[in-house]
N, C-alpha and C positions, 0 to 999 in steps of 0.2 A: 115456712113458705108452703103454701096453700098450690097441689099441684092445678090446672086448669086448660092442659091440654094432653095429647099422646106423646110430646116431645120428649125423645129421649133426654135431651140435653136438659129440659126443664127437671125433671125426673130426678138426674143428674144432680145440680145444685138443690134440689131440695130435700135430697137424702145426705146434706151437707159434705160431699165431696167434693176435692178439686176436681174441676171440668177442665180437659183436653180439648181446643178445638183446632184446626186447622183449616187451610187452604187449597182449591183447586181453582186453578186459573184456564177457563174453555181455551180453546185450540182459536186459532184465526183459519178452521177450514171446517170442515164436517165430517171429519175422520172421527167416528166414535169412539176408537180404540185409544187415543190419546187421555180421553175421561175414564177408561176401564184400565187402564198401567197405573194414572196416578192411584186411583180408587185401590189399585193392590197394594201400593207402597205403605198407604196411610191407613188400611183395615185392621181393626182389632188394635189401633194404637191411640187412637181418639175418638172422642166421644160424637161428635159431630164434623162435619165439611162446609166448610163456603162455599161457592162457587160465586167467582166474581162476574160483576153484571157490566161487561164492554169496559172494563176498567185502564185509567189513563186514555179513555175516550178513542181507544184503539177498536174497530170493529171485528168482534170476535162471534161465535156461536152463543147464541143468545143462554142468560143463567138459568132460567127454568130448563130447556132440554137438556142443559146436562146436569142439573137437579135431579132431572128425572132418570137418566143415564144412572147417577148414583143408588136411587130410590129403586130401580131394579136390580142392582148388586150387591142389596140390602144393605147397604150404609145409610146414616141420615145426613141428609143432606140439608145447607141452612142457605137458602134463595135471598143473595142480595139483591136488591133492586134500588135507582137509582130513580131521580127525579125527573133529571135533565131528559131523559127519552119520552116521557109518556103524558100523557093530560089525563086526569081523574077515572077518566071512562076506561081507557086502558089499563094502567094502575089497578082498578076494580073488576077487571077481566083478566087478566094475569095472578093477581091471587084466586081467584075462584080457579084458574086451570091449575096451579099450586096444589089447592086444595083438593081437587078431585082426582090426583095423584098421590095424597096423603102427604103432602110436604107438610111439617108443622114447624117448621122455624124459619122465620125472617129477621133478615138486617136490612133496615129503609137507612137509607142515604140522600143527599143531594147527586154527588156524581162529580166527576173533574170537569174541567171547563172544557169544552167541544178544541178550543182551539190547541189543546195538547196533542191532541189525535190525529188520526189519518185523513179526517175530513175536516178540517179549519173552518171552513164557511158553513158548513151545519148548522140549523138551526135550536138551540136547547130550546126547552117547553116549558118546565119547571110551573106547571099549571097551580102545582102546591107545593111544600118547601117540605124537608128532612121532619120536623117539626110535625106537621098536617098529614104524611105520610103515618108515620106511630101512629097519632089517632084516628085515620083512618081503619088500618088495618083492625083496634081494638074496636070500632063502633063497628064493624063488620062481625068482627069477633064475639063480642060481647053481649050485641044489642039484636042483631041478627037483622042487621038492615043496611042497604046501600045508602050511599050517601045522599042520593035523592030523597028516602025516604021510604022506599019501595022492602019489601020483606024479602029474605035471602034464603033460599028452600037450601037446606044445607049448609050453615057457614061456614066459615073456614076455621076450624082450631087451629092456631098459631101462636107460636113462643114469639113473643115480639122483641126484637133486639134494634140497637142505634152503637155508633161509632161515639168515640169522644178521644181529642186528643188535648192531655194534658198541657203540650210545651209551646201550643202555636201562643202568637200574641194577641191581643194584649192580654199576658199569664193570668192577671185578675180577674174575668171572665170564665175562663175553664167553669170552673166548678159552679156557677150560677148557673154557667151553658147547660152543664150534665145535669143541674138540677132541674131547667125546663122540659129537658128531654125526658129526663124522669116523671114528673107532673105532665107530662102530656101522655105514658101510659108504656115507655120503655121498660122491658124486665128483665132484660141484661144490655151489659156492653162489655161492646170489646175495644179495646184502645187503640193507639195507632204505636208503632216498633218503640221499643224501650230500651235507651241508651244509657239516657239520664239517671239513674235511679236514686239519688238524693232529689231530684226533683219531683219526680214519681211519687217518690214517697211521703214530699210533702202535698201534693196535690190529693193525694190517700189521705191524710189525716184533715185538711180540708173540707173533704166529700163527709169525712166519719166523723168530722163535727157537727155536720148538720144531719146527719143519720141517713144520708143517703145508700148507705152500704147496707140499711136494713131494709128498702126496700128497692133496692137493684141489684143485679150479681153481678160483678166486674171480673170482667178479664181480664188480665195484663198481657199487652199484644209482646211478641219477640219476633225479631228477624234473624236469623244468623248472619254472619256478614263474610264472604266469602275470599274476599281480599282487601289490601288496601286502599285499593283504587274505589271499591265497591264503600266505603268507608267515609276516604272523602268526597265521592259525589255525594254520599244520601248528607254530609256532613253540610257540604255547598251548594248544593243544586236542588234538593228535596227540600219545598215549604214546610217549615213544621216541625221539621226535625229534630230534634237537637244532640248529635252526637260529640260525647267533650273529647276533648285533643289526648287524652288518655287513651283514650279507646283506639282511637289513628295511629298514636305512636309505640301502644302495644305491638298492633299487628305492622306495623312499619319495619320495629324491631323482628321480628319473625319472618324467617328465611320464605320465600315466596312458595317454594312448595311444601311447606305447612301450611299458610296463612290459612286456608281453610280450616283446617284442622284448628286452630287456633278460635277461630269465626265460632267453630261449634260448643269450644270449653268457657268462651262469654257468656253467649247464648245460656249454659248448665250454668255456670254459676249464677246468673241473672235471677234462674229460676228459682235456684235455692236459696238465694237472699228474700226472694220475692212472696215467696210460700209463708213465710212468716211476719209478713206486711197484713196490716188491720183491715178488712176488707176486701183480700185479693180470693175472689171464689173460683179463679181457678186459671189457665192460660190460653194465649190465644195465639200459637205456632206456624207464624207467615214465612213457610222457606219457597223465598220465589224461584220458582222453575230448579227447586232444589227438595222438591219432593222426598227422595231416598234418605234425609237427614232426619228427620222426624222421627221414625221410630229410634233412631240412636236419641239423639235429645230427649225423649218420651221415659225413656230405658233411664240413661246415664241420672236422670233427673228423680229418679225414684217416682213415677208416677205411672209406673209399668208392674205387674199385669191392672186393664182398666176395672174398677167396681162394674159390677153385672146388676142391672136394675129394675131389668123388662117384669 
C-alpha cells in the first residue's frame, strides 16, 4: 500500500498494522470542553477519531469544528460528512476548510433521513449521493481541481474512507455495494456494529473473493453493549442490525449490575476472533456516549501500547 497523504491512519495500515479507530460524538451546544474530556479519554489508545457529522439527524455542533478541536489537542481527527446537508458547492468548501486545518482523513456518507431528528420537516439536499461524494473528494485530491473544472491552489490530502454495512437487506448486495464504493475511489471502510460474526465473516470471505481486501482496508465496526435493554433495541428498532438472540440472552442472563461489564468482555472477545478474519485491517470502536471504555477494550484486546509511525 502506496502511502499518498499525511494521514496517520493511512501511514497506519500501510505499515500493515491493525488500525484502532474510534468515536466522538459533538455536544448539541458549543461547550468545547465536551470534545477536550472525550479527546483525553481516547488519547494515545487509537489511531484516529470520527467525529460524527449531526448524526441520527439530531442538530449538534457541526463535525469539522470539533475536528478541528481535536486537530489542536494533537489527535487525528477523521471529518465525517454527510450528504443530506449540503449541495456540491458546500461539500467543496468544507473540505478545503478541512484542509487548511490539516484534517486528512474523511468518511463521506449519505446521512439518516431528516425525519429521525429534531427537525422532521427539514429539507435534505443530497445534491450527490455517498457514491459522488468519494469521487469527489479523490478528483479534488488527486487531480487538483474543483468539480467545475476550475484549478485548486492547494488540494486537499485526504485518506478517503466510506461506511458499509454488511447485514442490512437485501444480504446479496452488500459486497457488490462495497465494491462500487471501492471503484469509485474508497480507501478504507469502516463497518456498521458487529454482532453477527459468522455472518461477518462470511461477507469477509465474499469481499476476499473478489480481492477487495487488497485494495481497501476494512475496519470491523464494535459497539459494546451496555445492557440488555440496549441489546434489544439496537436488536428491534435499529435498521440494519442484526444482533442474534445469543447475544440478548447472554447478557439477559447477567445480573443487571454487571451487564455492562459483561457488554465489554463481547466486545474483547469480538475482537480476538475478529483479528484473525482474512481481510480485517484493523477496528473501528463505537462506544456511544461511553467514551471511558475504549481504552479498557484497546488494552484487554491486546492492541495496547499503539505502533508509533510519524
Amino acid at each position: 500500500m502506496n502511502v499518498k497523504t499525511p494521514s496517520k491512519l493511512e501511514k497506519m495500515l500501510a505499515a500493515g498494522h491493525l488500525a484502532v479507530t474510534s468515536e466522538c460524538g459533538p455536544p448539541r451546544g458549543s461547550d468545547p470542553e465536551v470534545i477536550a474530556e472525550k479527546a483525553k479519554l481516547l488519547k494515545n489508545h487509537v489511531d484516529a477519531i470520527n467525529v460524527t457529522d449531526n448524526q441520527t439527524s439530531m442538530t449538534r455542533m457541526c463535525s469539522l469544528a470539533a475536528c478541528i478541536r481535536l486537530k489542536l489537542l494533537g489527535l487525528e481527527p477523521i471529518l465525517q460528512m454527510v450528504t443530506r446537508d449540503r449541495n456540491r458547492i458546500a461539500i467543496q468548501s468544507d473540505i478545503l476548510g478541512a484542509a487548511s486545518f490539516d484534517i486528512h482523513n474523511i468518511l463521506c456518507l449519505s446521512g439518516d433521513h431528516q425525519s429521525f431528528g429534531d427537525c422532521a420537516t427539514g429539507q435534505n439536499v443530497h445534491d450527490i449521493d455517498s457514491m459522488q461524494l468519494i469521487q469527489t473528494v479523490r478528483h479534488m485530491r488527486d487531480d487538483g481541481k474543483f468539480l467545475g473544472g476550475d484549478e485548486i491552489k492547494r488540494p486537499p490530502q485526504m485518506f478517503v474512507g466510506a461506511a458499509a454495512n454488511p447485514f442490512a437487506d437485501p444480504y446479496e448486495i452488500r459486497v457488490p455495494r462495497l465494491a462500487k464504493k471501492v471503484a469509485a475511489g474508497a480507501e478504507f471502510i469502516q463497518t456498521q456494529c458487529i454482532y453477527n460474526l459468522d455472518k461477518f465473516e462470511d461477507w469477509m470471505k465474499k469481499a476476499c473473493d473478489r480481492g477487495l481486501h487488497e485494495k481497501v482496508a476494512i475496519l470491523a465496526g464494535l459497539t459494546p453493549m451496555k445492557s440488555v435493554g440496549m441489546a434489544r433495541y439496537m436488536k428491534n428498532r435499529v435498521p440494519g442490525m442484526d444482533v442474534p438472540d445469543e447475544i440478548v440472552k447472554r447478557l439477559a442472563d447477567t445480573p443487571k449490575e454487571k451487564q455492562a461489564e459483561e457488554g465489554v468482555n463481547i466486545c474483547v472477545e469480538a475482537i480476538e476472533r475478529l483479528k484473525n478474519v482474512k481481510g480485517v485491517a484493523g477496528f473501528h470502536i463505537m462506544a456511544i456516549e461511553w467514551e471511558e471504555k475504549v481504552p479498557e477494550i484497546v488494552e484487554r484486546a491486546g492492541l495496547f501500547p499503539r505502533p508509533n509511525v510519524n
